[in-house]
C-alpha positions as CSV (number, residue, x, y, z in Angstrom):
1,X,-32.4,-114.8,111.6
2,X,-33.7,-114.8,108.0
3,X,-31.8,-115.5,104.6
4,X,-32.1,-111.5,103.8
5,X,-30.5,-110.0,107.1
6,X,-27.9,-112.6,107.2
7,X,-26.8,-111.9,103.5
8,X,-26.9,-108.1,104.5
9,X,-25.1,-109.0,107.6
10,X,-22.5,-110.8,105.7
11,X,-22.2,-108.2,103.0
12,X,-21.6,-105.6,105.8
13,X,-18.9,-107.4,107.5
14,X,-17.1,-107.9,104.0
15,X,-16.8,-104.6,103.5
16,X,-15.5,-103.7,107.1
17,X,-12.6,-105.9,106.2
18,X,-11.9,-105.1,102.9
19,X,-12.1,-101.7,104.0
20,X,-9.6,-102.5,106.9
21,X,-6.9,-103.7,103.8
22,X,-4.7,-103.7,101.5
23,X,-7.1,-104.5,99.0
24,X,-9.3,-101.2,100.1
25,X,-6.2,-98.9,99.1
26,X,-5.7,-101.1,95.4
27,X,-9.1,-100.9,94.7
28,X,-9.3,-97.0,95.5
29,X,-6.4,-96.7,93.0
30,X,-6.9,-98.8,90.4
31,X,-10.7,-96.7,90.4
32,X,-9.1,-93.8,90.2
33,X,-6.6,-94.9,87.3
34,X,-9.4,-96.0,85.4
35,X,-11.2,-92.7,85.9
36,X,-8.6,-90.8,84.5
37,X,-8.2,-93.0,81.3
38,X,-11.2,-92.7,80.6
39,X,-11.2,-89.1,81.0
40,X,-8.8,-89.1,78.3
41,X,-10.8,-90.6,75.7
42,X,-13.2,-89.2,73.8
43,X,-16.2,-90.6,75.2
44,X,-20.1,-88.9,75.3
45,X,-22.8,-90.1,77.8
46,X,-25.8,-92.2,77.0
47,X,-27.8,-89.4,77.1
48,X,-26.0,-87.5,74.8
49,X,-25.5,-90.5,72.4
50,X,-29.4,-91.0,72.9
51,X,-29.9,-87.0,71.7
52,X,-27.7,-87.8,68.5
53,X,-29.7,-90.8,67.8
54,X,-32.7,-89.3,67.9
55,X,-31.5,-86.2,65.8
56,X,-30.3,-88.6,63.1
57,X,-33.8,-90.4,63.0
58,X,-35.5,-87.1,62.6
59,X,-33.1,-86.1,60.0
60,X,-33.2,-89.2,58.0
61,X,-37.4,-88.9,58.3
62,X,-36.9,-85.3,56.6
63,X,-35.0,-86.5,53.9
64,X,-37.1,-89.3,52.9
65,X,-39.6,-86.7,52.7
66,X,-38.3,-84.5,51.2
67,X,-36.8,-86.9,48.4
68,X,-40.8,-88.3,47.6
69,X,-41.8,-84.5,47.5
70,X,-39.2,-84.3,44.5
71,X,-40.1,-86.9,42.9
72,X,-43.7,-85.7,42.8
73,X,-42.5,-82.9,41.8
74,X,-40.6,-83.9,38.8
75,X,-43.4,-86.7,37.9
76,X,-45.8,-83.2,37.7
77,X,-43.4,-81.7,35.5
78,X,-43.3,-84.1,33.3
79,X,-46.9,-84.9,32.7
80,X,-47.2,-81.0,32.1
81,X,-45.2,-81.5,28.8
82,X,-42.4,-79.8,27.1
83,X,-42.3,-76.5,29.4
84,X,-39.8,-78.4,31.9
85,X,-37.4,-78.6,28.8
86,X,-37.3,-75.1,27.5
87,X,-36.8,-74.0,30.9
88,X,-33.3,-76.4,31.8
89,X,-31.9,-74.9,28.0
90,X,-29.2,-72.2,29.4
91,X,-29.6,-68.6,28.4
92,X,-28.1,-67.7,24.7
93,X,-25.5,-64.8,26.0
94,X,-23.8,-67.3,28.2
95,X,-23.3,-70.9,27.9
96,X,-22.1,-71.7,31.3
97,X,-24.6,-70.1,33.2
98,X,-26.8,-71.6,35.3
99,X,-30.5,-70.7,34.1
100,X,-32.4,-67.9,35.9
101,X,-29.2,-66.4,37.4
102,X,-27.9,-62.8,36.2
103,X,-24.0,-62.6,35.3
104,X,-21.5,-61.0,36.8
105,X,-20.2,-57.6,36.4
């Protein structure tokens, strides 16, 4: 007999036992005690937690981008000159307003 078919061999007949006692029944329930624990928590797969991972990177790539397109931006608005400053002065008939927005009725 080779080592493989006599490890499988073994295997088999250690499972025929165990099946056979005590041990079977604790192992079902102790199985099925865990499961139910850990039903209770608030737990998500791996493949969900990959998804979220993945989300997050895509996010944090768009941001980045987003931040260096403001900041060329900005540097352009700059080196155009005053015209960025008039425009950030709020409107005379309202101090508080925001500029470019109408009031209220």
């Amino acid at each position: 007999m080779d080592k493989p078919s006599l490890l499988d061999d073994l295997q088999a007949r250690l499972a025929r036992v165990i099946q056979d006692t005590p041990a079977a029944d604790l192992q079902r329930t102790l199985r099925a005690v865990l499961e139910q624990g850990l039903q209770r928590l608030d737990l998500v797969t791996r493949e969900d937690l990959d998804t979220y991972v993945q989300w997050a990177a895509t996010m944090r790539q768009r941001v980045t981008q987003l931040e260096a397109r403001i900041e060329t931006l900005e540097r352009e608005r700059s080196a155009a000159g005053a015209p960025g400053a008039q425009a950030s002065q709020a409107p005379a008939g309202n101090p508080g307003e925001a500029p470019g927005t109408a009031p209220l009725p």
